[in-house]
C-alpha positions in Angstrom: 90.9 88.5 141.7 91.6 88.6 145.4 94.6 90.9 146.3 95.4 88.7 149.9 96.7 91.1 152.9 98.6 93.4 150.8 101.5 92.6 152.7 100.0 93.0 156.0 101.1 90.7 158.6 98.6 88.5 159.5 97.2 87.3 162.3 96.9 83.8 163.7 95.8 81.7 166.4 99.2 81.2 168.0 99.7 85.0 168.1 96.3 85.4 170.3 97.0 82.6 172.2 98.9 85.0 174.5 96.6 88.0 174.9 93.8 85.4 176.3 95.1 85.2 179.7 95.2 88.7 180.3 92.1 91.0 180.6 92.6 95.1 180.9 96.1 94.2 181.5 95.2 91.7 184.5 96.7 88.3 184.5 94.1 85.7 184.5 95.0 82.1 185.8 92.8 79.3 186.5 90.7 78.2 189.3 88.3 75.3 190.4 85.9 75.4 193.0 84.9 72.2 194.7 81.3 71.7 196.2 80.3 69.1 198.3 76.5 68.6 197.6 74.3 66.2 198.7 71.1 65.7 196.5 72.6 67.9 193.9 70.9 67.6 190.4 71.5 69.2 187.0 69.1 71.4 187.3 70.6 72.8 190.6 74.0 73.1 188.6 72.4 75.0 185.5 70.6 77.5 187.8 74.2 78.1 189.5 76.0 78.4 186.3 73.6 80.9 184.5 73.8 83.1 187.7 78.1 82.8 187.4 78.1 83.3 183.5 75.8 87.0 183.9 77.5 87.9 187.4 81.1 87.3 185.7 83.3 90.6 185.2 86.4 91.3 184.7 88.1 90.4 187.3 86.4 86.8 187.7 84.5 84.0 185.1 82.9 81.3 185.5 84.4 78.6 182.5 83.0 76.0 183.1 81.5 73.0 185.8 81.5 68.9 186.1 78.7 67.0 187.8 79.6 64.1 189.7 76.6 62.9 190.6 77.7 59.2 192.6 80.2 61.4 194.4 78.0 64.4 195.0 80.1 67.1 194.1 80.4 69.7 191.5 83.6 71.2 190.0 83.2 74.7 188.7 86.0 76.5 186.8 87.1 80.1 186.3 89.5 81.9 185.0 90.2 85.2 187.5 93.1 87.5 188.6 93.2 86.2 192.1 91.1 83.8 194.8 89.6 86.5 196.3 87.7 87.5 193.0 86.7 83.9 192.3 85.2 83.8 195.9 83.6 87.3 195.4 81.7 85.8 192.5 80.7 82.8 194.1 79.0 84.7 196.9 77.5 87.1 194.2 76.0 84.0 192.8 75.1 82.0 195.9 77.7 79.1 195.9 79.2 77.6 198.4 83.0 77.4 198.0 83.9 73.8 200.1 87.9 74.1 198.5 89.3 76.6 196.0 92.3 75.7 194.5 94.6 77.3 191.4 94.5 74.7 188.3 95.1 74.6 184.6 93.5 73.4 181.9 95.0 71.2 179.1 92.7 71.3 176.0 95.0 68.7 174.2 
């Protein structure tokens, strides 16, 4: 018979929720990187991406991006503790940074 958490409190997603903002004690807040490029194909974006998602610490990582291939530009997110680390990472990884801006993401 299963004996539960023994009256342990338990732990759920709405108490982690909190913590996954932060990293070492840093505050973490969005950011997405807008790149103006002509001729851009997936494969160009894949080959940036891998080289943000192993250069990525802890002060700056890459998230995500979004293609828009009839507009020519890429959106790539991160979550970081300032600008300056998101830019850091981006000229670790070779990507031009046409406009940085703070955002957040809404997963509803």
């Amino acid at each position: 018979m299963r004996q539960g958490n023994r009256g342990k409190p338990s732990i759920r997603a709405a108490h982690l929720a909190p913590i996954e903002g932060h990293t070492y004690g840093l505050h973490m807040a969005g950011f997405l990187v807008e790149r103006y490029w002509p001729g851009v194909t997936a494969a160009d974006v894949d080959a940036v991406c891998r080289r943000l998602t192993q250069l990525g610490g802890a002060d700056a990582t890459f998230v995500a991006s979004t293609l828009i291939p009839a507009d020519e530009v890429v959106f790539f997110e991160f979550r970081a503790v300032n600008d300056a680390a998101v830019l850091e990472l981006a000229r670790l990884a070779d990507l031009r940074c046409d406009r940085l801006v703070s955002a957040e993401r809404n997963a509803r």
